[in-house]
Structures are given as structure tokens and as C-alpha cells.
C-alpha positions in Angstrom: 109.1 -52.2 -10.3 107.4 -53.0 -13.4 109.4 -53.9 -16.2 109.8 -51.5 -19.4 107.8 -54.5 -21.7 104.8 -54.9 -19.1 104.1 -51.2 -19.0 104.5 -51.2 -23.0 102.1 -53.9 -23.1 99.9 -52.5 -20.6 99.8 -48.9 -22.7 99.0 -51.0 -26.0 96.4 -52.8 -24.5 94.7 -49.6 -23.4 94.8 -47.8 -26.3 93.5 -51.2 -28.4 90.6 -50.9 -25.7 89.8 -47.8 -26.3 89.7 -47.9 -30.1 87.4 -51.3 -29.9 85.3 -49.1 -27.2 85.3 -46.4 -29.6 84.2 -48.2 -32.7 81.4 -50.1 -31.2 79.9 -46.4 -29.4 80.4 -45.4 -33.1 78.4 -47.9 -34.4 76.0 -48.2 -32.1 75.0 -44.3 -32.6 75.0 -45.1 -35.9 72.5 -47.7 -35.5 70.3 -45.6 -33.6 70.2 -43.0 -36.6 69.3 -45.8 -38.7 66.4 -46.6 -36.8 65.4 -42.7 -36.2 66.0 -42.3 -40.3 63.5 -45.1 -40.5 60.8 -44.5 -38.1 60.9 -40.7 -39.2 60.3 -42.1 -42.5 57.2 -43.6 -41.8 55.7 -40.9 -39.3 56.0 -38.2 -42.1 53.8 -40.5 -44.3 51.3 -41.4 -41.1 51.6 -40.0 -37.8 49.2 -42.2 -36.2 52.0 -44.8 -36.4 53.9 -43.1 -33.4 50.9 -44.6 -31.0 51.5 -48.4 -32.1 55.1 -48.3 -32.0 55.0 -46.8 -27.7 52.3 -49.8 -27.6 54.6 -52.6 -28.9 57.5 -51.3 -26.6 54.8 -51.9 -23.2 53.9 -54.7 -24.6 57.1 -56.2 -25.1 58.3 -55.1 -21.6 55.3 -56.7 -19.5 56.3 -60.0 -20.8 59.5 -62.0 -20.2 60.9 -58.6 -19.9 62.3 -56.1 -23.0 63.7 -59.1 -25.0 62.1 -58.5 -28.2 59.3 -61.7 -27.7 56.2 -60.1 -28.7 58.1 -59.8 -32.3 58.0 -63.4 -32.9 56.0 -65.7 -34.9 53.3 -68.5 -33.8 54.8 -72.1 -34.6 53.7 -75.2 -34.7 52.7 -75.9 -30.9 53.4 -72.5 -30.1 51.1 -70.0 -29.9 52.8 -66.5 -29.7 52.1 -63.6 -27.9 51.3 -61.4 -31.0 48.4 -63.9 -31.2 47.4 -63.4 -27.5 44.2 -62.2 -27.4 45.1 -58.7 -25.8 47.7 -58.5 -28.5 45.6 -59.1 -31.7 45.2 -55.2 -32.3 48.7 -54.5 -32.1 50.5 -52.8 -35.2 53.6 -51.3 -36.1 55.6 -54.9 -36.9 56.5 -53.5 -40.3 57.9 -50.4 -39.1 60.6 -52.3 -36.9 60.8 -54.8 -39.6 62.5 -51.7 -42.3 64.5 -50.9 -39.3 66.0 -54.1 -38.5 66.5 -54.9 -42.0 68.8 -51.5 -42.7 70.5 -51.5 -39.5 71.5 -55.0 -41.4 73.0 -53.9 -43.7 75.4 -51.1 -41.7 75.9 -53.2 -38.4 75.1 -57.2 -39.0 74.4 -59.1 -36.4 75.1 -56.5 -33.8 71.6 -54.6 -32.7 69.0 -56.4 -31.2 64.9 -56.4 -32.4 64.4 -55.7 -28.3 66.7 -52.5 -28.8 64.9 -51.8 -32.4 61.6 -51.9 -30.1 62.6 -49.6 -27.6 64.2 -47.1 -29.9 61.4 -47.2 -32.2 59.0 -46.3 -29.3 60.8 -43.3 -28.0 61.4 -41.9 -31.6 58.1 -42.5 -32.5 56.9 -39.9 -29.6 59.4 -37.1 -29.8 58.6 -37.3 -33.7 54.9 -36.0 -32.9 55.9 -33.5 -30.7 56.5 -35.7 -27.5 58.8 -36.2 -24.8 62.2 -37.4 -25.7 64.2 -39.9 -22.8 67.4 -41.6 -23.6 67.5 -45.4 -24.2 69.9 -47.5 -23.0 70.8 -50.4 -25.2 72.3 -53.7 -25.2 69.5 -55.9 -24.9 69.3 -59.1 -26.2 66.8 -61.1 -27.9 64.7 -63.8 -26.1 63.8 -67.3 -28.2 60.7 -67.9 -26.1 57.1 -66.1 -26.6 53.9 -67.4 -25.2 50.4 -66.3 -25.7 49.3 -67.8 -22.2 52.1 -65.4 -20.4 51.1 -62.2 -22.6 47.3 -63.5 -21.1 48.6 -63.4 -17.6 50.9 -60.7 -17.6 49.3 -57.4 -19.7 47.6 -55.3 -17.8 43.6 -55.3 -18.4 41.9 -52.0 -19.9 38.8 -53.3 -17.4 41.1 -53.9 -14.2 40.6 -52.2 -11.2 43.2 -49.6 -9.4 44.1 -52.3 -6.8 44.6 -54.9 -9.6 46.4 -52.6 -12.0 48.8 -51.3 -8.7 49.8 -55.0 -8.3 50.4 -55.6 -11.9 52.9 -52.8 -11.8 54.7 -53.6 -8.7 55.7 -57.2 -10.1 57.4 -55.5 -12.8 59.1 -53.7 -10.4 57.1 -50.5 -11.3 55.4 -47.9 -9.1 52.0 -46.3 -8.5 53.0 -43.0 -10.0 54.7 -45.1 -13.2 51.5 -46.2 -13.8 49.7 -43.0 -13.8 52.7 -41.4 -15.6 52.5 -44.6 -18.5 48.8 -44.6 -18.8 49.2 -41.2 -20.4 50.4 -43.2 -23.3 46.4 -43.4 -23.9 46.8 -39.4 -25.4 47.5 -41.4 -28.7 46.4 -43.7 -31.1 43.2 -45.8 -31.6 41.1 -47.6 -29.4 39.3 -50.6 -30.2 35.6 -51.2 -29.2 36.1 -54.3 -27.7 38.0 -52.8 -25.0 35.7 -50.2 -24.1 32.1 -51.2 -25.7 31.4 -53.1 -22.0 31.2 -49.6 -20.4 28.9 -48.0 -22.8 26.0 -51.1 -22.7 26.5 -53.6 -20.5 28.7 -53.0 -17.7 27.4 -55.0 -14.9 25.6 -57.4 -17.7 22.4 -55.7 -17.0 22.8 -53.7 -20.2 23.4 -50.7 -18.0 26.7 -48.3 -18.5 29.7 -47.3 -16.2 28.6 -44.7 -13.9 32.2 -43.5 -13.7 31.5 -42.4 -16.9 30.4 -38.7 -18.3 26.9 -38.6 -19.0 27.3 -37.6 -22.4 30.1 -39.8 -23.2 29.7 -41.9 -25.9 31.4 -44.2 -28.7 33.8 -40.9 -30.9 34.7 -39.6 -27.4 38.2 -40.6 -26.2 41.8 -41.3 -28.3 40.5 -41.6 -31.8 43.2 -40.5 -33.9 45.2 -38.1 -32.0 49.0 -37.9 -33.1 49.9 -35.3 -30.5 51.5 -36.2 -27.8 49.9 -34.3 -24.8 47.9 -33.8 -21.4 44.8 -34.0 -23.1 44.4 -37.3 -21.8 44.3 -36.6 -18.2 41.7 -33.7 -19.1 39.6 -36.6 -20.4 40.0 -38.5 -17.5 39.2 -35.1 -15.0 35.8 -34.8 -16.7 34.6 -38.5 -16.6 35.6 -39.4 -20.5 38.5 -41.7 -19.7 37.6 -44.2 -22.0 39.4 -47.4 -20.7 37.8 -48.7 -17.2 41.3 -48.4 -16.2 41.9 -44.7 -16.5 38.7 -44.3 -14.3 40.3 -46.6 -11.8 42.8 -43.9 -11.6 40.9 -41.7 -9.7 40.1 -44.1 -6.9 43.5 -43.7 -5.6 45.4 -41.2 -3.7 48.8 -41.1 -5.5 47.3 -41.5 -9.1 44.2 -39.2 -8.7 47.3 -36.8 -7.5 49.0 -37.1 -10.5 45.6 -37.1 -13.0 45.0 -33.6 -11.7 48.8 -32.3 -11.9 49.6 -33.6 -15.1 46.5 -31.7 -16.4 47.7 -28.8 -15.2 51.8 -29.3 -16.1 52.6 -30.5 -19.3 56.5 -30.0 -18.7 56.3 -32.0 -15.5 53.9 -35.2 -17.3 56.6 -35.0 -20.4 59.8 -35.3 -17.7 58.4 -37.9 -15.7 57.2 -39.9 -18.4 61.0 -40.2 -19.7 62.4 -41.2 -16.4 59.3 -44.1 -15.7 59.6 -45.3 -20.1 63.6 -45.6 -18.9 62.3 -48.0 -16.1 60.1 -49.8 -18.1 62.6 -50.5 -20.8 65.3 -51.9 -18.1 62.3 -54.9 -17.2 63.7 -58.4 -17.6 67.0 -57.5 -20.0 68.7 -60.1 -21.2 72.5 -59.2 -21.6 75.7 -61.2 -22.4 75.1 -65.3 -23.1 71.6 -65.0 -22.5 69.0 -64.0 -25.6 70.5 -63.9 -29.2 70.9 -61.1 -31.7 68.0 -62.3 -33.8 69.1 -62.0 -38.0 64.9 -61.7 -38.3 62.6 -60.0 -35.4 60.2 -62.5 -36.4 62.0 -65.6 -36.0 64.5 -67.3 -33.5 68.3 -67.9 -35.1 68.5 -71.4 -36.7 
């Protein structure tokens, strides 16, 4: 039988548990309405600042895994992934930076940029009117970024639906997370370099996609849309997908499938897209001794 002083001990260390257990749930909520406060902030003043924010999170994600890399700065020998070619258009670093920097001052040294990222991204949606999924957190902060891995690893807005299919399934993502996450394209800008290939010289004859609508031309597509909605896959439908790869969509079974239901269900694209963001975010994490909690989201502790 156990003695009077080992169950005492027992009961004291339970309860000290519970209040550590308690203190850092408390704190970590109160992190997350720091970073809601923040990106709130900015979305009232520009809503188009929703789209970059979901953009850095995928980024992020498909390489190294969710560990905060694409955050950090070129250095001497080092070429980044922000400075990747696929990565030069990306935006938003200020919005996490405010974040980071206030979640500082209430919790030091205890919220990660990869978590900043991640939160930022699914804020950033339900804030124009999009899904909302909950984010697990916890990750920690990689110390490695490479411009040559962002290269190999981001999928390409020319690939084809075979290539695209395989990109996803090395992340350990699906056919239908792929159709579900390309309906990130409802928002945000698109750049003519990504897309300018389709409209005058897509074989290198000077000729145009066929996949494309006849009339489609250079205003059609994203723009500046800060709803988050199906209109995408109604572009799509009717030939104005205006990435290669949301053409490539309809070549297969499962994501042609999806095109056409997600057009038609709004409430079905919003709950799946939750479900296949959560998978994203849980791609490479690191946790415990591996990663850092970076003090800046642009550079690697000292």
C-alpha cells in the first residue's frame, strides 16, 4: 500500500501539472488573439492582404515542411527561398512581422514565426468572409532556407495534372487536397509572368492555350478579389482558369469531380478546404529539440 507522503506527493504533483498545463493553454490562446488582433488590423485597412498571407502559409509548407523557412533572410552564401524565383512575388512579411513582434511582448520566446504563419493564413480567410479550420500549434522554427529547395519543391502554375498529382503525394497530400487547395486561386493577384505564356506563346509558336476560353484575355481571372468563394471553380468550368494548372484540373477524374461540385456547393468547398489546410499545416513540423523559437522571423537565433 502506498504510503500517506507518496500519495501527498503524487496529488501535489498533479495539481502543479495542471496549473503549468493551464497557464501555457492560457497563453497560448492569448497569443492567438494577438495574432487575430493584428491581422484583423491590417485586413480592415486592405483586404487584399488576406490572399498573400494563405500564399506564404503554402509556401512555407511545401518546403522543409511548416517550420517558418520561407521567413528568413538571404545571407552571405545563402540564397533564401524568399529569393527563389517562384517566391519573388510573395508578400505579406510585414503583416507577420507586427505579429511576431506583439506576441513579444505578451509571451517572449514562446510562439513560433511557423505558428505566426499558419495562424495568420487561416485568420486572414475567415476575416473576408472565408472558411475558418482550427490550427494546431507547437511548431518550431527551422534555421535552414534554400532557394534551390523552394525551386524543386513548389508546385509550378504551368505543371501538368500528372506532375502537380505527384508534387502532392510527396507531401503526403491527396488528389482531392489539391483540387480543394487550388481554390486558394478565388483570391488575390496574379502576376503576368505566370500566366502571359498561355495568352501568346504557349507552344513557342506565338499561339495561345487551347484549354483556354476564346475570349479570355489578360483582366480575366483573380484580379483583386477579397472574397473568399466558388467563383474560382466557375472560372475554371468555363475555360478562364487562368493558371495552366487549374486547366490541368479537368484532365483528371477525381479533380474534374470536385471542379464541378465545388461550383455547385459552397458549404461543402468551405468544409473541406479546412480539413486539407489542417493537413497541409501538419507537413514536416518540427517539435521539441528540433527548430528554435526564432526572437526575429527574419533571422536565425544568434
Amino acid at each position: 500500500m502506498a504510503s500517506r507522503s507518496s500519495i501527498l506527493t503524487f496529488l501535489v504533483c498533479t495539481a502543479l501539472l495542471a496549473v503549468l498545463f493551464g497557464a501555457a493553454d492560457a497563453q497560448g490562446l492569448r497569443a492567438e488573439t494577438i495574432v487575430r488582433e493584428t491581422v484583423a488590423g491590417f485586413v480592415a485597412k486592405d483586404a487584399t492582404v488576406a490572399a498573400p498571407l494563405l500564399r506564404l502559409h503554402f509556401h512555407d509548407c511545401f518546403v522543409r515542411g511548416c517550420d517558418g523557412s520561407v521567413l528568413l533572410n538571404s545571407t552571405k552564401g545563402r540564397l533564401a527561398e524568399k529569393d527563389a524565383m517562384p517566391n519573388l512575388s510573395l508578400d505579406g512579411f510585414y503583416v507577420i512581422d507586427a505579429a511576431k513582434a506583439a506576441v513579444e511582448v505578451a509571451c517572449p520566446g514562446v510562439v513560433s514565426c511557423a505558428d505566426i504563419v499558419a495562424l495568420a493564413a487561416r485568420d486572414g480567410v475567415e476575416l473576408i468572409n472565408g472558411p475558418s479550420w482550427r490550427v494546431k500549434t507547437g511548431r518550431r522554427d527551422g534555421r535552414v532556407s534554400s532557394a534551390s529547395e523552394a525551386v524543386a519543391n513548389l508546385p509550378s502554375s504551368f505543371g501538368e495534372i500528372a506532375e502537380l498529382k505527384a508534387n502532392f503525394a510527396r507531401k503526403g497530400l491527396s488528389a482531392k487536397d489539391l483540387a480543394v487547395l487550388s481554390g486558394s486561386h478565388t483570391i488575390g493577384n496574379a502576376h503576368c509572368n505566370a500566366f502571359s505564356k498561355r495568352l501568346y506563346n504557349f507552344t513557342g509558336k506565338g499561339d495561345r492555350d487551347p484549354s483556354l476560353a476564346p475570349h479570355q484575355h489578360r483582366g480575366d481571372g483573380p484580379g483583386r478579389a477579397v472574397s473568399f468563394d466558388t467563383s474560382y471553380y466557375a472560372r475554371v468550368v468555363n475555360g478562364k482558369g487562368l493558371f495552366h494548372s487549374d486547366a490541368a484540373l479537368l484532365r483528371d477524374k477525381v479533380t474534374r469531380d470536385l471542379v464541378y461540385q465545388y461550383t455547385g456547393s459552397a458549404s461543402k468547398f468551405f468544409r473541406d478546404f479546412g480539413v486539407a489546410m489542417g493537413k497541409m499545416g501538419s507537413i514536416g513540423v518540427l517539435t521539441g529539440a528540433r527548430g528554435e523559437i526564432r526572437r526575429h522571423c527574419a533571422l536565425v537565433n544568434a
